[in-house]
N, C-alpha and C positions, 0 to 999 in steps of 0.2 A: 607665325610659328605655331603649330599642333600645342596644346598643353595636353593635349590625352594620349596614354597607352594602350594599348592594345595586346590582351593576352588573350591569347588561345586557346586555351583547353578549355573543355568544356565546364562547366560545375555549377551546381544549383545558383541561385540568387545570393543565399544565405553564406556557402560558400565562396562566392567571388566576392563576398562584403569583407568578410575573413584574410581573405586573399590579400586585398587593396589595401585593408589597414594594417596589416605585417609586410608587405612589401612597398608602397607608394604612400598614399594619405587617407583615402576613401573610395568609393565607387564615385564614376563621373557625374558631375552636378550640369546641368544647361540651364545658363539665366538669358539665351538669348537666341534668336535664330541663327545667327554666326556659331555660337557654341554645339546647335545642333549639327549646323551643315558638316559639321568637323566630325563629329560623332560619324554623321552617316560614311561620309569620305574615306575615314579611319578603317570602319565598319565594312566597305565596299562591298555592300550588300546584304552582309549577314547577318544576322538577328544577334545582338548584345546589349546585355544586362548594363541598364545604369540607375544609378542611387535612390530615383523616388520608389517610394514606399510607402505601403498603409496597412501596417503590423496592427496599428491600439486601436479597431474599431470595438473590444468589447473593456476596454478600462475607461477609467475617472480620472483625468485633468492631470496624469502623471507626465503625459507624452503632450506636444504640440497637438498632435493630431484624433487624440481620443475625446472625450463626451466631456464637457463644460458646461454652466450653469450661465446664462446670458448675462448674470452679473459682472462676470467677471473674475468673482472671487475665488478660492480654491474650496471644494464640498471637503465638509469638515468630517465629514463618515464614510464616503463614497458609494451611497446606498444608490441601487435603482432598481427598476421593475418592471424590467421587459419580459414580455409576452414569451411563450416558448418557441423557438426558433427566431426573436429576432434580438439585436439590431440585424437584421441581413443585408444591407446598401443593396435594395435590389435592383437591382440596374443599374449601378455606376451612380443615383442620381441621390438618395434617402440621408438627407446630411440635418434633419429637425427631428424632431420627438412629439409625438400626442400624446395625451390618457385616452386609450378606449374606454366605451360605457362601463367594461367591467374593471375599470381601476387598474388596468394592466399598462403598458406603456408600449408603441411601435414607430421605428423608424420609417419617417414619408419624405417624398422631396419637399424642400421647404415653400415650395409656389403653389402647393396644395392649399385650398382655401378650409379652412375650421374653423371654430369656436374659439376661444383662450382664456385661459385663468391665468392671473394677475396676483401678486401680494402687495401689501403694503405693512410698515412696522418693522422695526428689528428682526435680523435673521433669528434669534433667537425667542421672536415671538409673533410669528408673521397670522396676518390675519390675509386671508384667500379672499378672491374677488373674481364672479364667472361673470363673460363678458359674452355676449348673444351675438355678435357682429359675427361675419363670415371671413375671413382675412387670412392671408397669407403671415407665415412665421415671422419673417420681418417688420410687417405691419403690425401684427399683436404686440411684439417689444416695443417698437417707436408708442403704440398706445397704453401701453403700459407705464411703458415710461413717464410719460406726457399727466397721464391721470393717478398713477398711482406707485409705486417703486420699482417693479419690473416683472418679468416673466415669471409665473410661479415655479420657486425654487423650492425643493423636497425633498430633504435627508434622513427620513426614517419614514417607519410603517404607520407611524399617528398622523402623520402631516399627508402623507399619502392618502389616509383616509377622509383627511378635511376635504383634502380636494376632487376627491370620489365623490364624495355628499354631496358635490356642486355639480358635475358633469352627469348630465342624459345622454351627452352625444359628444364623439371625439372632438377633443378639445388640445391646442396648445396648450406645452408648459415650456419652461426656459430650457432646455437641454438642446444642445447642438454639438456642433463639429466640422472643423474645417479640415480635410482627408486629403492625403498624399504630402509627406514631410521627403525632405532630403537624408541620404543617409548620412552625411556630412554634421547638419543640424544648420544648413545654410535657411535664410529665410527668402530666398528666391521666389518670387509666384510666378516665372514664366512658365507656360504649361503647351505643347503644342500635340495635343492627343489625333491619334489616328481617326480617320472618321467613324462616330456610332460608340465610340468608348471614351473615360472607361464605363464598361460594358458591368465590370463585376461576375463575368460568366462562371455559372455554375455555382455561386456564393463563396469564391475560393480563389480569385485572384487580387494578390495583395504586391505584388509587383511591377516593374517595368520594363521595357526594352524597346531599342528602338526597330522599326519597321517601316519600310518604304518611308521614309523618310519623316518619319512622326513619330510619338512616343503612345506605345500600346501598354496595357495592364497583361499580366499573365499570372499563371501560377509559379510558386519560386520555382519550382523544381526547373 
């Protein structure tokens, strides 16, 4: 048996989100390759809007899917310090954080190899620790972890400066984000993206739908 609907009219992303929850439950969710084929089936052919989403790329730890501190815990100020024009996920791929030389902060993919700075001591009197190794984002936390408390975490412009005083060259800090949430708020990670995306074309697609049988990012409109 179909658990999905299928309405017609046209209407932005934002729109059919509207739609779904005054009229059904939600926009459609796929936790599996069966839930897709259904989608496409349903869809017979045409391009339709379903639930993933990634609205909170430029907040703090309010949403599943926006910028968190590798602790864990929730940023007690929500300060950060991106560079001008980013975070921009450019390419579909930018889900780690560095300090550039000048203290600013940019979003890269996280298998990029850097520097990293490290804390140790109470969040509310962490002492910075710059680490010369070459490593990918994941690997700086596991060594951070391992030698000292974690990814350096940074809630105001003093501490930001500590950690400037230590970086010549871009370095890790603890900021990440895991991108694309359910509209639902389901915790699903099946993910069957179209090939080459998501793309993030043009720095402005924050949506989904499906296409030729895979799920593509688009812009809501």
């Amino acid at each position: 048996m179909n658990k999905y609907i299928l309405v017609t009219k046209e209407m932005t992303w934002q729109e059919a989100q509207e739609y779904c929850r005054q009229t059904y439950g939600d926009l459609a969710t796929a936790d599996n390759m069966d839930d897709l084929n259904q989608l496409v089936d349903l869809g017979g052919g045409v391009k339709t809007w379903i639930g993933l989403h990634d609205f909170n790329r430029e907040s703090m730890d309010l949403y599943p899917n926006s910028w968190r501190w590798s602790t864990q815990t929730r940023s007690q100020t929500g300060y950060m310090n991106f560079a001008s024009g980013q975070p921009n996920y450019n390419g579909g791929r930018e889900e780690c954080v560095m300090m550039k030389p000048d203290g600013t902060w940019n979003d890269v993919a996280c298998s990029q190899l850097y520097k990293f700075v490290c804390f140790s001591g109470p969040s509310s009197a962490k002492t910075y620790h710059h680490v010369a190794q070459t490593v990918s984002w994941e690997s700086a936390k596991s060594y951070c972890r391992t030698h000292y408390t974690d990814l350096a975490k940074i809630e105001n412009q003093a501490e930001n400066q500590q950690v400037f005083s230590l970086v010549t060259t871009s370095s890790w800090i603890g900021l990440s984000r895991v991108p694309w949430t359910w509209s639902d708020g389901s915790n699903g990670s099946f993910r069957h993206w179209i090939v080459n995306e998501p793309n993030n074309n043009e720095n402005h697609q924050f949506c989904t739908l499906i296409v030729d049988g895979a799920i593509s990012d688009r812009l809501f409109k």
